[in-house]
C-alpha positions in Angstrom: 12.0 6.3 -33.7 14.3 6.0 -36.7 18.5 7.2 -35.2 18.6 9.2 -38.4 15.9 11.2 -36.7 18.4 11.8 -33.8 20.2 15.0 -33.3 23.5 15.4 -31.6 23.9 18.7 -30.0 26.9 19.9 -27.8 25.9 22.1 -24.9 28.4 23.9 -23.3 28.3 25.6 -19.6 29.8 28.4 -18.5 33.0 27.1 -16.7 33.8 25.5 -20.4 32.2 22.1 -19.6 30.6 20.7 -22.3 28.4 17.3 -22.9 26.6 16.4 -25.9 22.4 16.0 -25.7 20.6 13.7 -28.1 17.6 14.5 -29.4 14.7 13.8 -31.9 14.9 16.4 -34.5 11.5 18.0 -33.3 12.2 18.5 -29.7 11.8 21.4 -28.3 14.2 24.0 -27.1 12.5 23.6 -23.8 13.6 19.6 -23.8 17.1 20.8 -24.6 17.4 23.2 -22.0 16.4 20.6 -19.8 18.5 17.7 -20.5 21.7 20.1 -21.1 21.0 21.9 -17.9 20.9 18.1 -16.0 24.4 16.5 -18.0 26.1 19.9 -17.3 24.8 21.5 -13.8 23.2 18.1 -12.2 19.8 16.7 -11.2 19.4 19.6 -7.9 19.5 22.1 -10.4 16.2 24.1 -11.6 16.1 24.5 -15.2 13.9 27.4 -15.1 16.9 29.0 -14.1 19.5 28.8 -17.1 18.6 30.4 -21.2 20.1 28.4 -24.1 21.9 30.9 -25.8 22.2 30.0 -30.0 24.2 32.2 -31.8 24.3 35.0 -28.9 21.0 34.8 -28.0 18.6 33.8 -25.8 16.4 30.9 -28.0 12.6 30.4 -28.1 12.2 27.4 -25.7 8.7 27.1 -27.6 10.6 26.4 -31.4 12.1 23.1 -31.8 15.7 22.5 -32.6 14.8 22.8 -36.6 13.1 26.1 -36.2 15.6 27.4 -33.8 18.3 27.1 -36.7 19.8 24.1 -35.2 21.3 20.9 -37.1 22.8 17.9 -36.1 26.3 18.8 -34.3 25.1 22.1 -33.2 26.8 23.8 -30.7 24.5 26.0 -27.9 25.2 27.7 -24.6 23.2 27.3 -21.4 23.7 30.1 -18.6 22.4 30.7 -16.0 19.6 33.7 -16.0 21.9 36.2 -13.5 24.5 35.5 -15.9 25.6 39.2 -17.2 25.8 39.1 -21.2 26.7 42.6 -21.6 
């Protein structure tokens, strides 16, 4: 897989930590949620539990990062679900 293909995106929790997840262009939003979940919350934590949040909002873990609006150098959030956004 060519680097140029590579994306780096900065995922950032909600105590302010933030780590930077690398990517193939056509991942998933799924794939991001779950590397971004592990570099930020650790391995004993269940992704199923946290929404990447692009923009405000919760994403489509189906899209990929292209479809999802993302480029290389994004910036997402991932929460955790019984986070309150209101």
């Amino acid at each position: 897989m060519p680097a140029d293909n590579r994306w780096a995106i900065t995922v950032a929790g909600g105590e302010g930590d933030t780590d930077v997840v690398t990517l193939n262009e056509h991942a998933h939003i799924r794939q991001l949620r779950h590397d971004g979940v592990r570099d930020l919350y650790g391995t004993s934590v269940n992704p199923d539990e946290y929404d990447v949040l692009i923009g405000g909002v919760v994403a489509n873990l189906d899209a990929t990062l292209e479809q999802a609006g993302l480029s290389d150098r994004a910036e997402v959030m991932i929460l955790p679900k019984d986070v309150s956004r209101g």
